[in-house]
N, C-alpha and C positions, 0 to 999 in steps of 0.2 A: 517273366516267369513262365505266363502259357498264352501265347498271343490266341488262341484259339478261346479261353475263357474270357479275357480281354472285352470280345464281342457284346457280353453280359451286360458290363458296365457302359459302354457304346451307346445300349438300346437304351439302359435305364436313365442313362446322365440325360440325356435331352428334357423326358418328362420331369424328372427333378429340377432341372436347371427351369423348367416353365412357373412351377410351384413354387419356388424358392424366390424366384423375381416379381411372382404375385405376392409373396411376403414382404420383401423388401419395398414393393411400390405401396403397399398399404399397410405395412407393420413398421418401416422406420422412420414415418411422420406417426404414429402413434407413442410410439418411444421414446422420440424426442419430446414431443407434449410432456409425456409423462415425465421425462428428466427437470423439463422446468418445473410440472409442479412440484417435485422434490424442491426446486430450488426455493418455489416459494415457503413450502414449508418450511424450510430450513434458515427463509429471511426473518420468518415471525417468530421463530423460538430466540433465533439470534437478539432480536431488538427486544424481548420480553428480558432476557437473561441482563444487556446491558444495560436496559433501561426499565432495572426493578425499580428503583425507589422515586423514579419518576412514577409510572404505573399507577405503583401504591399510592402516592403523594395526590396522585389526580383521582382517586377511584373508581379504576379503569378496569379491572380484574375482568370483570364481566363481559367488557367487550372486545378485550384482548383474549380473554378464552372464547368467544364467540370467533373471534375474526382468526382465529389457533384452527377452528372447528372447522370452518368455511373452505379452509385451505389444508387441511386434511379430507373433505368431506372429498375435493375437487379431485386430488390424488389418488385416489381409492376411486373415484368412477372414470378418470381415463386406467388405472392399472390396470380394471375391470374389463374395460374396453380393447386395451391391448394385450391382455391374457386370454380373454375371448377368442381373438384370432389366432393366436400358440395353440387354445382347449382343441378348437375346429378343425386347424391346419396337422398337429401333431401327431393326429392318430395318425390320419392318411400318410403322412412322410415316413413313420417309424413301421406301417407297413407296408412302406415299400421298401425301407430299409433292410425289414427281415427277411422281406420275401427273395431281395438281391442274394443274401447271405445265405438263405436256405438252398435257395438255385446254385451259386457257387458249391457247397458242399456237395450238392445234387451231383451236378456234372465231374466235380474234384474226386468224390468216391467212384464214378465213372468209369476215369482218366486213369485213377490210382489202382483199380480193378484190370483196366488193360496196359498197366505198366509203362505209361505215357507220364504221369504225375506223382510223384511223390508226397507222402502224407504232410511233411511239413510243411512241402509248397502253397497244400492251398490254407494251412492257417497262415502262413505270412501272406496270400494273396488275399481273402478275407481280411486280414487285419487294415491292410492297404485301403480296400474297399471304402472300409467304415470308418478310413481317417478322411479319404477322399471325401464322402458323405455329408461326414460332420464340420467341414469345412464350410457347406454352404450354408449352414444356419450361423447369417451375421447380424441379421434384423438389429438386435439389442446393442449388441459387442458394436456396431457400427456407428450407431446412435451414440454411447458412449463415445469410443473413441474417435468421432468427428470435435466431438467437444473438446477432448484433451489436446488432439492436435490443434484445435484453434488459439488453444492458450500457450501453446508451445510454439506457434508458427508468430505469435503476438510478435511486432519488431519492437526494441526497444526504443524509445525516443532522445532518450538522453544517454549519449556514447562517449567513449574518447576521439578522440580524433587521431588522425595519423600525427608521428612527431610532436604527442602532447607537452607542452610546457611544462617544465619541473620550472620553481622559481628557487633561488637561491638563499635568497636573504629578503624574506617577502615584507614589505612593507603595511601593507594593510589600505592602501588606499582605491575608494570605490569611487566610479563615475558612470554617471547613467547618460546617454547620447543619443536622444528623440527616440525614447525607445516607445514601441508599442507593443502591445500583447493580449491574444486570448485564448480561452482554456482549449476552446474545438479550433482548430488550426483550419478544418473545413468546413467550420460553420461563415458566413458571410455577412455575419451580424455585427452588432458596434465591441469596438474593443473593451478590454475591461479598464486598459491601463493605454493613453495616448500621446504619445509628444512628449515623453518625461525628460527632464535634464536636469541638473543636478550633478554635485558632489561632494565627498564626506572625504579629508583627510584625516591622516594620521592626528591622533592627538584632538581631533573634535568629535563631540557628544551633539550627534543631531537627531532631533527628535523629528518623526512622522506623525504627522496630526491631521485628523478629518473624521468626517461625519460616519456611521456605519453604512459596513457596503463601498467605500468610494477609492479599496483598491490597494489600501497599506500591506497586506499579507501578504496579496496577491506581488507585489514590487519585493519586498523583502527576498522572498520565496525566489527570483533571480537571481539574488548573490549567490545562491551557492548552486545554482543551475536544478534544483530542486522541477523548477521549470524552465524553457528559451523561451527567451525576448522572439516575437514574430515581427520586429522589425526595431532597426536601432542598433545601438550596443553596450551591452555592458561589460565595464572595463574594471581589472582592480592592478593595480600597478601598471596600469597603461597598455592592460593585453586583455581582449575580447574573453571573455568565460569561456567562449564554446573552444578557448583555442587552450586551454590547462589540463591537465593531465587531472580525473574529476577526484581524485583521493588525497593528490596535492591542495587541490584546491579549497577541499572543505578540512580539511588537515589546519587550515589557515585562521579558521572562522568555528563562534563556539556560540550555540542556538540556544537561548533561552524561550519557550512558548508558553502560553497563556494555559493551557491544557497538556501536561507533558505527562511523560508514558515512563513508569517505573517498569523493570523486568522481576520478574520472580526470580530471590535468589538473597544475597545479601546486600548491608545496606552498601560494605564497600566495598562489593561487587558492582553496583550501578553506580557509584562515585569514579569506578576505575575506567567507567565506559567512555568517560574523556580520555583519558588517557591511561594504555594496556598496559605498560609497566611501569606504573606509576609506584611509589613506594608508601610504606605505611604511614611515614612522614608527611609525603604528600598529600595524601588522600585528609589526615587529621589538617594539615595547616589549609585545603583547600574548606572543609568543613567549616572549622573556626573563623575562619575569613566572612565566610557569609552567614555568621550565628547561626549553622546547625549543631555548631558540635557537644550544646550544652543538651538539646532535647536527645540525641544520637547513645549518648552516655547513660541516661536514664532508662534508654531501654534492655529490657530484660536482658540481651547480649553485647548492649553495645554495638561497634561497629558488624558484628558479627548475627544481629539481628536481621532472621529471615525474614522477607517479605513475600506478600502473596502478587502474584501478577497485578500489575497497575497497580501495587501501591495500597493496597484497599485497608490495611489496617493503619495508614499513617492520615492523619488529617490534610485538605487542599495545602492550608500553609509549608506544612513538613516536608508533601512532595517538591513543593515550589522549591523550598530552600535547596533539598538534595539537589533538584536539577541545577539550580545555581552551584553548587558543591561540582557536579557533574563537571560542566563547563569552566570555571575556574582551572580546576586541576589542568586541563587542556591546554591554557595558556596558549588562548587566540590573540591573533593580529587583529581580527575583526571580530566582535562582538555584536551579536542580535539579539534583542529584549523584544518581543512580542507581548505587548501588555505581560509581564513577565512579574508585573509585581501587585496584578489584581487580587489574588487571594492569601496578601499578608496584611498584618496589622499595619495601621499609620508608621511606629516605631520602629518596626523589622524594614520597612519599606524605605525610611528615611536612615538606616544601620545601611544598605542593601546600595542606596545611589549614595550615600557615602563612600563606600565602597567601590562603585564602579567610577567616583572621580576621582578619588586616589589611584586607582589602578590607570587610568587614564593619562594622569601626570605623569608617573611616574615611567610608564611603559611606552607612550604615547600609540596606544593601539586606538582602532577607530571602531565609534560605538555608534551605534545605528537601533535607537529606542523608537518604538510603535508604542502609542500613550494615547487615550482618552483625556487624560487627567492632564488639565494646563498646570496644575501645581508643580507635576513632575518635571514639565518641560522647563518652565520659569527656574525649578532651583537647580536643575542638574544641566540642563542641555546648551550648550552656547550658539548650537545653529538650527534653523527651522524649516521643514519643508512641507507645505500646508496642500492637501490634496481633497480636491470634490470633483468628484463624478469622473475621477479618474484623472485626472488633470492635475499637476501642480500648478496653481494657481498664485502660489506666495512664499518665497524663498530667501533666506538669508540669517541672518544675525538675529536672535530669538529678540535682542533689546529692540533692536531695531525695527522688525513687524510687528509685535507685541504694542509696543508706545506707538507708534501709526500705522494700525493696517488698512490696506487698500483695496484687498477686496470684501465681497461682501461673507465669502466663507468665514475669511482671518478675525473680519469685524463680529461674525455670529460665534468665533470659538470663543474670544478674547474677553 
């Protein structure tokens, strides 16, 4: 526009660019601070809000509003700290800001007097000026946006692979082969889960049993690539997990957990989350199937009863059933029960592994129960795989460990 004004900003960009890099070396470790204690604050309100009726239940108010306070108190003396530096740094910058701008007109009315510049020229040159300017305050904006990219640059762990396996006519059968695994991949420490082997065909009910902590979840939680085996393999139909296409593969398999997660919305809208085009037919005979459909009917709308996120107005038992209703409908090859029938009654429970041994005959899918409870395994399960401290220790025919076990685990469940 006027290389001759040009010179203006020349002289001033140095000094700014000196002030702006003493912001940066000591204003975007202030800002970062400050980002985490938002986070903290925002962990305590989080765990206050989820963990109301715990709180109350323990008479914790006090110290959870104490430890609310601690972590507010902390966030407000770094914000202080780092608005401090903005109060101190800002005048000086915004006058040097004006004083650029003022000089600019200075010289532009000049220019524009000796018919060198035109009047519009120097508000578009001005305007340049002070986008240029305002570029260099990132202190904050950089603080921030380190963070976001960090979550965005995150790699995912669990991918497809090239040429993913679509399977055809999938069978259902799982086989684990010296697998070992743990959760930090860089940690250097003892596995969670060692040496497994084992396998669940078509058409057998094999129960996982062991002590808490000694890794059942954690095993489960590989069929469906949820998480990779750090050594080994797991196989279902004779092909490596890491090697299926991951939409086929959990397409296959229908997850019952101990703690399961209703969505806000309807009740056969979360029934249909097994399966999206499932029909109304389907949705009631999957209900009925596993006796939710008589409590379902009772409610003010029936299947068309809103629910609030998780579930919160249906009792532990009701969500269990839905989820069971859930996964039914889906009509898996492979079936997973994580303690999946700890918060029903004796008789819903024993309606429930009825259920899934009928469904078992009949379909000959493979079902893969995690149980505390040796009742469960004695009346539903025909094979057993007994785990401590991560190990299977005792494997086979539940008649067969059960009447002689051999080690000391089998012999402490038994």
């Amino acid at each position: 526009i006027n290389p001759g004004m040009s010179t203006i900003l020349l002289v001033m960009l140095p000094i700014i660019v000196v002030i702006v890099a003493l912001i940066m070396k000591f204003g975007f470790p202030m800002f970062q601070k400050m980002q985490k204690k938002v986070d903290n604050v925002n962990r305590v309100v989080q765990e206050n809000l989820i963990g109301m009726r715990v709180v109350k239940a323990f008479v914790r108010e006090d110290h959870e509003k104490d430890k609310f306070h601690d972590a507010s108190d902390e966030l407000a003396k770094q914000g202080a700290t780092a608005s401090g530096l903005i109060v101190t740094v800002m005048p000086v910058m915004m006058l040097l800001f004006n004083a650029v701008i003022v000089f600019v007109y200075y010289k532009g009315a000049l220019s524009a007097n000796a018919g060198t510049m035109q009047v519009g020229q120097i508000s578009v040159f001005a305007s340049y000026i002070v986008q240029i300017l305002m570029k260099l305050m990132l202190a904050r904006a950089k603080a921030c946006g380190d963070r976001v990219v960090e979550v965005l640059d995150t790699d995912i762990d669990i991918v497809n692979p090239k040429n993913a396996f679509v399977p055809e006519n999938p069978k259902g059968e799982v086989e684990f082969k010296n697998v070992d695994f743990k959760y930090d991949t860089q940690d250097h420490g003892d596995n969670v889960l060692q040496n497994i082997s084992f396998k669940a065909k078509p058409g057998q009910i094999v129960g996982i049993v062991g002590g808490t902590g000694c890794g059942k979840s954690s095993l489960v939680n590989l069929i469906p690539r949820l998480y990779d085996a750090t050594g080994g393999e797991v196989l279902v139909d004779g092909v490596n997990v890491k090697d299926y296409d991951l939409t086929a593969l959990r397409d296959m398999m229908g997850v019952v957990l101990q703690k399961n997660v209703l969505f806000s919305g309807t009740i056969e809208d979360n029934i249909r989350w097994g399966k999206k085009d499932a029909t109304e037919e389907e949705i009631i005979a999957a209900a009925k199937a596993v006796h939710a459909h008589d409590f379902i009917i009772e409610l003010p709308d029936g299947y068309d009863t809103e629910i609030s996120e998780r579930g919160a107005r249906l009792s532990n038992g009701q969500r269990q059933l839905l989820a069971f209703a859930r996964t039914m409908v889906s009509d898996p090859r492979i079936l997973i029960l994580d303690e999946a029938t700890s918060a029903l009654d004796p008789k819903t429970t024993r309606q429930i592994l009825e259920l899934i041994g009928d469904i078992n005959k009949k379909l000959g899918i493979t079902v893969v129960i995690i149980t505390h409870q040796m009742s469960v395994v004695k009346e539903v399960c025909n094979h057993v795989a007994i785990l401590d401290d991560g190990e299977v220790v005792e494997e086979g025919l539940v008649s067969t460990v059960f009447s002689a076990p051999k080690s000391a685990a089998a012999r402490h469940l038994v």
